[in-house]
C-alpha positions in Angstrom: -7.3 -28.3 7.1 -5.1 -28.2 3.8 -3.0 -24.4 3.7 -5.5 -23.2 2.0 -7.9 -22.9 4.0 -5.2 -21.5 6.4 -4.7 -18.8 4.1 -6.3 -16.2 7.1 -4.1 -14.6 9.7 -2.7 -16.4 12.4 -3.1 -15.1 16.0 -0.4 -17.2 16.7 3.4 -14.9 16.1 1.7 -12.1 18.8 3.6 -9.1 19.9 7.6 -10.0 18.6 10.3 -7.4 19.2 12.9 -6.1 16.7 15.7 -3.9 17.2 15.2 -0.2 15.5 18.8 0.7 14.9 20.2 3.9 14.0 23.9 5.4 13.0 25.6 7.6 15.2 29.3 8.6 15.7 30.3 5.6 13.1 28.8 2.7 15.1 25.0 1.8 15.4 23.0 2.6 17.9 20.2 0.0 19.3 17.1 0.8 20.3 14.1 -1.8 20.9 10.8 -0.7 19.8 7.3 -2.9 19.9 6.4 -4.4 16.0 3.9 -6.7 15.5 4.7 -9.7 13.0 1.8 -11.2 11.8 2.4 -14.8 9.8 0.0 -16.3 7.7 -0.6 -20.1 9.0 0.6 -21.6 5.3 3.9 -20.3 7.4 4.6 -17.2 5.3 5.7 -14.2 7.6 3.6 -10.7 6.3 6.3 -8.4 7.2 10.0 -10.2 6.2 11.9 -7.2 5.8 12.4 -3.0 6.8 14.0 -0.1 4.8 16.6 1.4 6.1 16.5 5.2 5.4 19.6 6.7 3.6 17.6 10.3 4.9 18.1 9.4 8.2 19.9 6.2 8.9 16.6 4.5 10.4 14.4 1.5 10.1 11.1 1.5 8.8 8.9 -1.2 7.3 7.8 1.1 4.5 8.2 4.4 3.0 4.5 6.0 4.1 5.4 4.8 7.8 8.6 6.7 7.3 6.8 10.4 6.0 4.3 9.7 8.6 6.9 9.8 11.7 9.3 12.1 10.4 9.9 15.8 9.0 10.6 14.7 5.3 10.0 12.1 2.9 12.0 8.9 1.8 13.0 8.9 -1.7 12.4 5.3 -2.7 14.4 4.9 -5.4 17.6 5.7 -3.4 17.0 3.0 -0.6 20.2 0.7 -0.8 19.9 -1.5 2.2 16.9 -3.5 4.2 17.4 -5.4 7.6 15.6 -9.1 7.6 13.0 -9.6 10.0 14.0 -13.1 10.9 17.7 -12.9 11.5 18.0 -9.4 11.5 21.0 -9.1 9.3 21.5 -5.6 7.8 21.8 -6.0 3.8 21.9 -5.1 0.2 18.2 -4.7 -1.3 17.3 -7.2 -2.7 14.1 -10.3 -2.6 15.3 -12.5 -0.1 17.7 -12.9 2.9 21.0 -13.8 1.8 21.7 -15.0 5.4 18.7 -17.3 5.9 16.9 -17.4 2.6 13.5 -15.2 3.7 11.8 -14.2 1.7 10.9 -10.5 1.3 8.0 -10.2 -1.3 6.7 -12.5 -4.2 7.3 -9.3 -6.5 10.4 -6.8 -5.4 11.4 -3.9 -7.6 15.2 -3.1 -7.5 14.4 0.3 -8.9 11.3 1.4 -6.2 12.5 -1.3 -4.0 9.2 -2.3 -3.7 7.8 -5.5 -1.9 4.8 -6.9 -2.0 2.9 -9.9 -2.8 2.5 -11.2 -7.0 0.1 -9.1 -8.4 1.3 -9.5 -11.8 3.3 -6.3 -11.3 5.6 -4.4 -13.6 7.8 -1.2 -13.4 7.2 1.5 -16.3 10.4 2.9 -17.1 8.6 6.1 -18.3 6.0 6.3 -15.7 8.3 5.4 -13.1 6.6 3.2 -10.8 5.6 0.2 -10.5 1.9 -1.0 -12.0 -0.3 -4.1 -11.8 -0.4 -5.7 -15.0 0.1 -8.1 -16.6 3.0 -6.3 -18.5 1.6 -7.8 -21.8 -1.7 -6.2 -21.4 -0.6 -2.6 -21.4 1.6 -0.2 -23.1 2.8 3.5 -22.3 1.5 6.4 -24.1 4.1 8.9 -24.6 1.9 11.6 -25.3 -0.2 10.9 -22.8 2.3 10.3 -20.5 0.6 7.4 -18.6 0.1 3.0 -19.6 -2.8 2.0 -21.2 -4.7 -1.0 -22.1 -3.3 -2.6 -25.6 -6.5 -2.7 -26.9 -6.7 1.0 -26.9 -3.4 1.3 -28.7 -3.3 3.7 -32.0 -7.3 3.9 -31.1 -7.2 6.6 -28.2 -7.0 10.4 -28.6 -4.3 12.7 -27.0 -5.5 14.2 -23.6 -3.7 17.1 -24.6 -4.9 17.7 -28.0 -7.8 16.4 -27.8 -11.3 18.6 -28.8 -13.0 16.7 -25.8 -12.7 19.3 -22.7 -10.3 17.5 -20.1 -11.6 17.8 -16.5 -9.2 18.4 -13.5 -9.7 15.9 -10.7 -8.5 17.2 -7.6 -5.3 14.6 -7.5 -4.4 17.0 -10.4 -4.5 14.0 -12.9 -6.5 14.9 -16.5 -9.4 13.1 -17.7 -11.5 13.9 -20.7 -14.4 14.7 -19.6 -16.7 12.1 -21.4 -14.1 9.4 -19.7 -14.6 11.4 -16.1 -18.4 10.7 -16.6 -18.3 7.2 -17.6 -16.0 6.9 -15.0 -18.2 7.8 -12.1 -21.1 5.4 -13.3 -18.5 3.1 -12.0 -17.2 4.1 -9.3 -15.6 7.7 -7.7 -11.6 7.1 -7.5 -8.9 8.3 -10.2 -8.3 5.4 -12.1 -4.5 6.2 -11.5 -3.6 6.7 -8.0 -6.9 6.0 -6.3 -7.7 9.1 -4.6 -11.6 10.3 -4.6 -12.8 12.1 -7.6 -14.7 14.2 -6.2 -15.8 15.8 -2.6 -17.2 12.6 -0.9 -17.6 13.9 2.5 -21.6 13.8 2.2 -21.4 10.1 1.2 -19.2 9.3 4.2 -21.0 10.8 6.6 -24.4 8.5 5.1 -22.2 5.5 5.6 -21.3 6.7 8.7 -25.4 6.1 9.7 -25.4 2.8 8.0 -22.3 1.4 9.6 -24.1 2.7 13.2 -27.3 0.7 12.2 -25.1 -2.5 11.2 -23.8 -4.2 14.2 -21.6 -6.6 13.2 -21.9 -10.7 14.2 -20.5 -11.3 17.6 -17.2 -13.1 16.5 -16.5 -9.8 14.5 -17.0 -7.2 16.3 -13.9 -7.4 18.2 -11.9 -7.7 15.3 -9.8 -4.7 13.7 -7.2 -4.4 10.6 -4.1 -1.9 9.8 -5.7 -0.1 6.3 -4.2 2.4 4.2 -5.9 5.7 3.1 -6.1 6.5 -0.4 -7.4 10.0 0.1 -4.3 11.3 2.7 -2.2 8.5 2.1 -2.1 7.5 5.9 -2.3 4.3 7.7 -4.5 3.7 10.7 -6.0 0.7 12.7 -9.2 1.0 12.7 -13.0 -1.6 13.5 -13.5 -4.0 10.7 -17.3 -3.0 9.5 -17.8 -5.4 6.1 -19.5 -2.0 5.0 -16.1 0.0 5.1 -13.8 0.6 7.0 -13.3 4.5 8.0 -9.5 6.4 8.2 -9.0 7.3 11.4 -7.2 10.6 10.7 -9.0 12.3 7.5 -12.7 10.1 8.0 -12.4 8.9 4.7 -13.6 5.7 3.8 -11.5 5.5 0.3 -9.2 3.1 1.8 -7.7 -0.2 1.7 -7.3 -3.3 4.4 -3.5 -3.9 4.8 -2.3 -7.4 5.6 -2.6 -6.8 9.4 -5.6 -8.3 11.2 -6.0 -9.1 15.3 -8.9 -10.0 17.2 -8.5 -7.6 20.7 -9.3 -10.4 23.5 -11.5 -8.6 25.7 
């Protein structure tokens, strides 16, 4: 089978072990902790690389894994070093291993030290964070403090001056209320951080009926993924239901698969 048709995760790089370090009296400090590396059979590990919190002097393999353990939040943008995954060498931020040429992330951001896979991704100096382009296709609004499409350059109206009543979503981003309604003949997330538009909790609880009524094939239903929530901004492991799959801590189903998948042998 050519890697292509690979391109699904592997069961194959199970439970690894990585050494979650932290400062104390001037030396570090080891401690082992469990962390499951997931590769992709075309040979391309999912996880290469893990902050290392100028907070708190720890390891973590994101930021939202970070505010989710401790008692305050990691400020991105002052993240300096990352530890490699493979050879475990503590480092300058940066998109690969200088010790053994890993790669941490198709796309990396030196200013949100951000890594991920190539989504055509750009950082916006005046928004700034880091957006899915292509660059080319978009341009920043000033007044409306936000990027836009290019074809809606010197053709869209001011939010803020606008005559068309701006609606409040409950993110606390502005829409214009004509663009809130079109919006929700589309779909019911803010088009610019992804949390619900409105109270969904109704809806949920309907899909919550029609996932208990879909069973799931055989080879499937033992199957679960990491996701990410875009309503609490949590991750969770939940079932994998092709309907949805539901956060485990706010019962949202707003949420998106994260590149972990395992099939629980039972």
């Amino acid at each position: 089978m050519s890697p292509e048709g690979h391109a699904v995760i592997s069961w194959v790089a199970a439970m690894s072990r990585f050494h979650l370090m932290e400062r104390g009296k001037g030396a570090w400090r080891r401690r082992h902790a469990s962390f499951l590396i997931f590769r992709l059979r075309s040979g391309t590990d999912i996880f290469c690389s893990i902050l290392l919190a100028p907070c708190c002097d720890k390891l973590y393999t994101c930021r939202l894994c970070h505010d989710n353990n401790e008692d305050h939040q990691l400020d991105r943008f002052k993240v300096k070093e990352v530890q490699c995954i493979n050879c475990e060498k503590i480092q300058h931020a940066q998109q690969s291993c200088e010790e053994c040429s890993t790669l941490f992330g198709e796309y990396y951001c030196s200013i949100c030290h951000l890594f991920d896979k190539d989504k055509k991704q750009y950082h916006c100096e005046n928004c700034g964070i880091c957006r899915i382009g292509p660059k080319e296709d978009f341009f920043h609004c000033l007044k409306c403090n936000l990027c836009l499409a290019m074809n809606l350059q010197g053709k869209h109206k001011d939010i803020h001056t606008s005559r068309v009543v701006a609606h409040v979503l409950p993110c606390g981003h502005l829409l214009h209320r004509t663009c809130y309604e079109e919006m929700l003949k589309e779909g019911y997330r803010c088009p610019l951080c992804m949390h619900s538009a409105l109270d969904m909790t109704r809806y949920w609880r309907q899909l919550d009926d029609e996932v208990a009524q879909t069973p799931m094939p055989s080879e499937y239903q033992n199957m679960t993924v990491d996701i990410l929530c875009n309503d609490c901004n949590r991750r969770s492991t939940v079932q994998f239901h092709i309907l949805g799959m539901k956060c485990n801590i706010c019962e949202s189903y707003n949420t998106a698969q994260a590149k972990r998948i395992s099939l629980d042998q039972q």
